[in-house]
C-alpha positions in Angstrom: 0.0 0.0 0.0 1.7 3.6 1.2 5.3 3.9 2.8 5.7 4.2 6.4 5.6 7.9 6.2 2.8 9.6 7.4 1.8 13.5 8.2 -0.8 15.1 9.4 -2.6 18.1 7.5 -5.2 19.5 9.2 -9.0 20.1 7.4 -10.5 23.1 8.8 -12.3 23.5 12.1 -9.3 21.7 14.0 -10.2 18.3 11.8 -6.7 16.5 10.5 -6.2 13.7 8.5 -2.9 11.9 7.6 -1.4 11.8 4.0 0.0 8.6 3.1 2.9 8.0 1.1 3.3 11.5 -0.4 6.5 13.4 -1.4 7.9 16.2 0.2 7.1 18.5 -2.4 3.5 17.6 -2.3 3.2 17.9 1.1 5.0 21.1 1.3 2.4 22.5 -1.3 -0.4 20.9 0.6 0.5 22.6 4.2 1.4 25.7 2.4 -2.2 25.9 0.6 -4.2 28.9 2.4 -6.1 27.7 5.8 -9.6 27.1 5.5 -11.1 30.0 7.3 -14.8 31.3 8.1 -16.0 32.5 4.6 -16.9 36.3 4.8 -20.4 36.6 3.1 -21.7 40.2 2.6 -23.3 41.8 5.3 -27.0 40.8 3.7 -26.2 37.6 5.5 -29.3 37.4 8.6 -28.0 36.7 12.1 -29.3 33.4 12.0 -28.6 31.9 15.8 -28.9 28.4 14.9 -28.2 27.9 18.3 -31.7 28.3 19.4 -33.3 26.5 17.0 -36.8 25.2 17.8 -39.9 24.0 16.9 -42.6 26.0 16.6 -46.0 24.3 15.1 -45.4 22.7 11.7 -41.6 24.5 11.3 -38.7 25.7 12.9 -37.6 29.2 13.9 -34.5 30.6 15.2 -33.9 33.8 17.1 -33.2 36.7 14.0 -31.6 40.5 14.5 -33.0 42.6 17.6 -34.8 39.7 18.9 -37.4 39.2 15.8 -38.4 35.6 14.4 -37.0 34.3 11.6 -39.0 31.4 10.3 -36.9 28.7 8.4 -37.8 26.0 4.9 -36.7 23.1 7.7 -39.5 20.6 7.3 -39.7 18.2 10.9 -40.9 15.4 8.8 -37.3 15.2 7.3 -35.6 17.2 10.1 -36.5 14.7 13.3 -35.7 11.6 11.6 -32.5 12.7 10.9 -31.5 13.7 14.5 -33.7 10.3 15.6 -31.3 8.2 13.3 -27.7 10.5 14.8 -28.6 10.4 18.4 -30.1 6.7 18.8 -27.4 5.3 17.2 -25.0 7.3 19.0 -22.7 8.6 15.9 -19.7 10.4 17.1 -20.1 13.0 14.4 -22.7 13.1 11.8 -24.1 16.0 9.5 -27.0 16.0 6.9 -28.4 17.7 4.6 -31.4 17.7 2.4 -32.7 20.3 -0.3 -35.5 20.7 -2.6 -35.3 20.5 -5.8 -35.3 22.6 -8.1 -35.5 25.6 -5.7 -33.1 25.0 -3.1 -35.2 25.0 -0.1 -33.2 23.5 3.0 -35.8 20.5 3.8 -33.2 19.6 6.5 -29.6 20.4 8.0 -28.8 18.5 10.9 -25.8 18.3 12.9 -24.9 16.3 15.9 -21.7 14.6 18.3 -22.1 11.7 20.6 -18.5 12.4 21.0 -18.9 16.3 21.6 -22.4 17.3 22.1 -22.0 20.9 21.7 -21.4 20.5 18.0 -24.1 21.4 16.0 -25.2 22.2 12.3 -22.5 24.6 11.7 -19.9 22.6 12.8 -21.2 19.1 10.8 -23.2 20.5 8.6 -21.9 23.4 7.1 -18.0 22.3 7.5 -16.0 21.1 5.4 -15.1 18.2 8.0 -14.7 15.5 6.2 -12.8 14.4 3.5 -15.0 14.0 0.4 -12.9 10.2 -0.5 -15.0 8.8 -3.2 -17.7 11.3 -3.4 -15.1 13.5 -5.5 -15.1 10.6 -8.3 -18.8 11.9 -9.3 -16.2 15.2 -10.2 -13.5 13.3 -11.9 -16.8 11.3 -13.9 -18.1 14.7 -14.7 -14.6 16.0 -16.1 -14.1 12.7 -17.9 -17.0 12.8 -20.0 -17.1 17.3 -20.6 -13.0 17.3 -20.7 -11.4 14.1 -21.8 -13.8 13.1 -24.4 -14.6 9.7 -22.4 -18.1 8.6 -22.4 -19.4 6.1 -19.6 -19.5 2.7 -21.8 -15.3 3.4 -22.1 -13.6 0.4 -21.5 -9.9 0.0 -19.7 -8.7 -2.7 -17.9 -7.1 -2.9 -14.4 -6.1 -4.9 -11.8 -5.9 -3.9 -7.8 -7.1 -0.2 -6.9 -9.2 -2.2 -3.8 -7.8 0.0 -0.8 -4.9 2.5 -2.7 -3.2 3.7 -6.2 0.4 2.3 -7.1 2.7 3.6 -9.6 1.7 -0.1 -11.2 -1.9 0.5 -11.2 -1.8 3.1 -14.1 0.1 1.3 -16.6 -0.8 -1.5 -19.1 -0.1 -5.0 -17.1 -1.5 -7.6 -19.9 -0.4 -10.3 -16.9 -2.4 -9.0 -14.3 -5.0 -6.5 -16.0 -7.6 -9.3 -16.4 -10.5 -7.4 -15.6 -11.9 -5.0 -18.3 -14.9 -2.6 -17.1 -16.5 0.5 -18.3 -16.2 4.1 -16.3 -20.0 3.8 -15.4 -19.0 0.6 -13.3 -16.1 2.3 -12.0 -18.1 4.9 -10.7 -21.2 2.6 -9.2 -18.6 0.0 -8.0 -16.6 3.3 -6.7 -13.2 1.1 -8.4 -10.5 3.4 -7.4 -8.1 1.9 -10.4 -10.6 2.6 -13.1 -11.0 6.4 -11.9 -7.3 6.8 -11.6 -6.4 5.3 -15.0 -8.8 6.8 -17.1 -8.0 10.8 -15.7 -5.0 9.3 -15.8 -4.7 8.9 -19.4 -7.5 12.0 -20.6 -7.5 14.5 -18.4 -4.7 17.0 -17.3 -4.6 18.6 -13.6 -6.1 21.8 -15.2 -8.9 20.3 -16.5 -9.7 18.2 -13.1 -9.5 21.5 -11.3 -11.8 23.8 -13.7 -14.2 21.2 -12.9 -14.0 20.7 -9.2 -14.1 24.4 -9.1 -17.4 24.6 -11.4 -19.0 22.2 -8.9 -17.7 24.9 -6.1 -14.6 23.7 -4.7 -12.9 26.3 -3.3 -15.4 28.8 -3.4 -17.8 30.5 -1.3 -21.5 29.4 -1.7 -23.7 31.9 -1.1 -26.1 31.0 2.0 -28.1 32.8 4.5 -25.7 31.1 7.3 -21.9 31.2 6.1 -20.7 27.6 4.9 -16.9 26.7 5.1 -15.7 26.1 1.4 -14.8 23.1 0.7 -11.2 22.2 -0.6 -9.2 20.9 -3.4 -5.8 20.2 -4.2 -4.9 18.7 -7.4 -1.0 17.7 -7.6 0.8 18.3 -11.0 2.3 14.5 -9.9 1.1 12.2 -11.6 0.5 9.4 -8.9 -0.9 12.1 -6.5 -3.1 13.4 -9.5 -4.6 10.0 -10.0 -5.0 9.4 -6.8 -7.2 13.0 -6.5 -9.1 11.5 -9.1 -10.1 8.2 -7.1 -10.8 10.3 -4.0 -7.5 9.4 -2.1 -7.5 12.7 0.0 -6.8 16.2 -1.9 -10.1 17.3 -1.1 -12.4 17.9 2.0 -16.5 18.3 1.6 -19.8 19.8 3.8 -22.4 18.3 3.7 -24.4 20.8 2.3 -21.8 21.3 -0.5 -22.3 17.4 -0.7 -25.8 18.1 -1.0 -25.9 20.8 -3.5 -23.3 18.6 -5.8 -25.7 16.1 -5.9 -28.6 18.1 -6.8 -26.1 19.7 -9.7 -26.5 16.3 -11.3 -30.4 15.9 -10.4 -31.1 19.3 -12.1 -29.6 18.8 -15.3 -26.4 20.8 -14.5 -27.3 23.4 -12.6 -26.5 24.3 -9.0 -30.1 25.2 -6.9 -29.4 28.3 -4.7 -29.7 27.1 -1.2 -32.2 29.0 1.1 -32.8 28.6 4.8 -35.7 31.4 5.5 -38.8 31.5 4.4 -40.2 34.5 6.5 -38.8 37.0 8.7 -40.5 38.8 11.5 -39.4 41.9 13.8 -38.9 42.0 17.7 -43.2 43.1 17.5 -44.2 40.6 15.5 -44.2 42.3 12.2 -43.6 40.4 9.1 -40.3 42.0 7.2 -39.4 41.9 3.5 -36.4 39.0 2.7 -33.9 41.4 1.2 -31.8 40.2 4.1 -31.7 37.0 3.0 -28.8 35.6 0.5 -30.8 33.2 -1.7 -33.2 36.2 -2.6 -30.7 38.0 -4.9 -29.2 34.2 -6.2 -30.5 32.0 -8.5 -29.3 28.4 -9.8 -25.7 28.4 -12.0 -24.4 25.8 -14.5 -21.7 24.0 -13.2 -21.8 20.8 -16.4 -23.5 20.8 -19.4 -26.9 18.8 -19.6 -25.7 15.6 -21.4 -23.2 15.5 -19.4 -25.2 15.9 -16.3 -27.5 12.9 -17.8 -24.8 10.4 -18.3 -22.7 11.1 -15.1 -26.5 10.5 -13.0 -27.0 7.6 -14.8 -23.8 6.2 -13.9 -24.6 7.2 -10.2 -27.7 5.1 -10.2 -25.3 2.0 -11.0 -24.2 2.8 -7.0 -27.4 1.8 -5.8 -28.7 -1.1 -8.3 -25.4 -3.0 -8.6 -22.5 -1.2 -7.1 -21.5 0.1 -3.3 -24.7 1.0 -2.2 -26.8 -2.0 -3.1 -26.9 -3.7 -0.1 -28.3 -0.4 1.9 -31.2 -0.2 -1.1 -32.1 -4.1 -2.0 -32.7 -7.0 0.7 -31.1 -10.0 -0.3 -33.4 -11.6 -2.6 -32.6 -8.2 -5.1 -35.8 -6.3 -3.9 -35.6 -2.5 -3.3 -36.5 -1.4 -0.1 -38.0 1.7 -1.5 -40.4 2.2 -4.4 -38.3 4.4 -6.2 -35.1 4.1 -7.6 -32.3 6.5 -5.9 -28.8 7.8 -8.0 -26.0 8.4 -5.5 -22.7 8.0 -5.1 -20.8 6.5 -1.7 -17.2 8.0 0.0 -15.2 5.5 2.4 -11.9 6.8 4.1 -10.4 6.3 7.0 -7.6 8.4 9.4 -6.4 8.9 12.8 -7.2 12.6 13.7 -6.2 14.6 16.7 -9.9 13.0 17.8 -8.5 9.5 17.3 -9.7 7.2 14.5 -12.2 8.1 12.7 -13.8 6.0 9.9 -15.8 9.2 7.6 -18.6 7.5 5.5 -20.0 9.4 2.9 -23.7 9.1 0.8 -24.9 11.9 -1.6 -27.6 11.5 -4.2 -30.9 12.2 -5.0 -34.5 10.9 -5.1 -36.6 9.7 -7.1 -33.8 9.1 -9.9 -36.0 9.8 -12.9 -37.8 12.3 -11.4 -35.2 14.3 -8.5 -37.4 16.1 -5.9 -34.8 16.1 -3.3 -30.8 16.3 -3.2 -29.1 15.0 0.3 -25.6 14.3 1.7 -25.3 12.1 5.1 -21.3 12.3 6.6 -21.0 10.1 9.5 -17.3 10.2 11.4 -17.2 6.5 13.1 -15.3 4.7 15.5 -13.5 1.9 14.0 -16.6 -0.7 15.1 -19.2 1.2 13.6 -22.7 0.5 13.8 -24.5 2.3 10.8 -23.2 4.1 7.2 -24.4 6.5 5.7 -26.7 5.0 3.2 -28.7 3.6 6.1 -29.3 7.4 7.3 -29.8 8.1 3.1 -32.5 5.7 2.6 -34.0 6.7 5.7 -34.3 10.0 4.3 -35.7 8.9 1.0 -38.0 6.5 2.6 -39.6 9.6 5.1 -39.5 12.6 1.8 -41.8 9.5 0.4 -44.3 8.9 3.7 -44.4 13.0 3.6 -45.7 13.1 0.1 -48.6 10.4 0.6 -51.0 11.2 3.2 -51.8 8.7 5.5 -48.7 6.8 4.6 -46.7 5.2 8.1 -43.7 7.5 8.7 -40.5 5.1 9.6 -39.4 7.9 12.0 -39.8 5.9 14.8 -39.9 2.3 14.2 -37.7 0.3 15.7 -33.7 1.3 15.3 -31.7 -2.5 14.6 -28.5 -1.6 13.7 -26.1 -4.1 11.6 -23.5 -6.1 13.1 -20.5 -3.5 14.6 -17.9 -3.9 11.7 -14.1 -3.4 11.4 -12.6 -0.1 10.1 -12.4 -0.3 6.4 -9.3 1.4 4.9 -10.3 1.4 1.0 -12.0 4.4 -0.5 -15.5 3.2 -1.6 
């Protein structure tokens, strides 16, 4: 796998992560990249004190400027499930996400610790905490097919890419390459040497950063609460490069950047505007115009052209009927759990941080996949016997936007919790 060495960079907010087997200049441009730091948004931004968040009848509110009320999009029939799902299973850190599509409302945006309770939404929801691992191969898909001139049936064949990239793994082996596969299974089966050989071989570090920053890497996204951007490093090496590609660190995600990447690919390219208020009222009760709000003056962007954005969603729903996710969405017999079919995409990594070991598992993707009404991203950071994933919380989500659409259909909020069998950490990017 890696050499011995190992360093340490942190990932905003405190979080760290090692970096296996790189060289000393790519380390030394990693650690010399600038901090992540709180995103300055313009002062329309609301004081939004998520802090005291609460119910109030069918909604939520939080406390706004000079005491008023600012009423939020936060629908408690995607909302509580969430946090029911985080706090009964006792995650150690766990954000979520869920938006509307196509108009960006913010369904849901939860954020809780086991491990340190006073973390909240802004801390797990809204930072870039995690690294995105195999999440950022829906990017590297999306460059493949606008920038390389790869479509998903390409073929290449491979051999290991299980749990890293070697030098080997991006050269012709006739030996050992006995397995020949297209990109869309690389992308459903989340095969790390597939990803990493075909950027390898069609796109240039340029190109694979122009897209990451199209899908908002690096940049500020405009939200009525600030959100910590979310970071990418693409090496001009050319093993570090293809590992980028395949999601072997380089890059960290938020869930709600998760979220809104996702819906990118649900809305035929374009990036909704997120929006967290829906109405805003004064310290007497008066209702106020919603000029102060962000999403007001913002609208939805093209990050990928729309055949594009049709061919790298269809590969995503190969995650769910026959790749990493199939198990979470089918029993055994091959039967979906849900009545819909769901596109997504799954992110495994794992690291000792200055919290201890932490095993991140990622799930973005939308719902239903030939129809998107919502967007979501679930980040779970798990000890190394971990009890759920994230596409447990995902289908959950799916399976309660679903009961809220039917009336009189049984919400799955609070049936029973039976968690799988605790599992051993899992090193591979998945």
């Amino acid at each position: 796998m890696y050499d011995r060495d190992t360093m340490t960079v942190i990932f905003g907010r405190g979080w760290s992560a090692p970096i296996r087997g790189l060289g000393v200049a790519v380390v030394t441009a990693l650690l010399a990249a600038p901090a992540l730091a709180e995103p300055a948004l313009e002062s329309r931004v609301p004081d939004l004190q998520l802090e005291t968040l609460r119910r109030e009848g069918a909604g939520y509110v939080v406390t706004g400027q000079d005491g008023g009320r600012v009423v939020l999009t936060l629908d408690p029939r995607l909302q509580e499930p969430i946090e029911d799902v985080l706090r009964g299973f006792q995650i150690p850190y766990g954000g979520a996400v869920v938006v509307s599509i196509p108009d960006g409302r913010v369904l849901a945006m939860v954020g809780r610790s086991a491990a340190e309770p006073r973390l909240g939404p802004r801390e797990l929801a809204l930072s870039a905490w995690a690294p995105a691992a195999s999440v950022f191969k829906v990017v590297s898909a999306a460059a493949l097919v606008s920038e390389g001139g790869v479509s998903s049936a390409t073929r290449i064949c491979y051999h290991g890419g299980v749990s890293a990239i070697l030098p080997d793994n991006l050269v012709d082996l006739p030996l050992v390459d006995r397995r020949c596969e297209t990109l869309a299974y690389g992308l459903g089966k989340s095969q790390n040497a597939i990803l990493a050989k075909l950027a390898s071989r069609h796109l240039t570090a340029a190109q694979l950063a122009r897209v990451g920053h199209a899908f908002g890497f690096e940049e500020t996204i405009p939200f009525d609460v600030p959100v910590e951007p979310s970071h990418l490093d693409v090496p001009a090496d050319a093993l570090e490069f293809a590992r980028t590609a395949a999601g072997f660190w380089h890059s960290t995600l938020s869930p709600m950047h998760g979220a809104l990447l996702a819906a990118s690919i649900a809305n035929h390219g374009e990036m909704p505007a997120p929006t967290l208020v829906e109405r805003v009222f004064d310290a007497e009760g008066k209702e106020m115009p919603r000029e102060g709000a962000v999403s007001v003056a913002q609208g939805p962007h093209r990050v990928i052209g729309l055949d594009t954005a049709r061919e790298v969603g269809r590969m995503m729903e190969l995650t769910t009927r026959i790749g990493t996710a199939k198990a979470a969405f089918h029993d055994r017999r091959g039967h979906r759990y849900l009545p819909v079919d769901v596109a997504g995409k799954t992110g495994t990594l794992s690291a000792q941080t200055e919290r201890g070991y932490l095993g991140y598992s990622w799930f973005v993707g939308y719902a239903p996949a030939d129809h998107p009404a919502i967007a979501f991203a679930v980040a779970l950071g798990n000890p190394a016997q971990w009890r759920i994933k994230a596409t447990y919380v995902a289908r959950r989500i799916v399976a309660e936007h679903l009961a809220a659409q039917a009336p009189g259909r049984t919400s799955l909020a609070r049936t029973p919790l039976q968690p799988p069998p605790a599992t051993p950490r899992v090193l591979a990017t998945r």
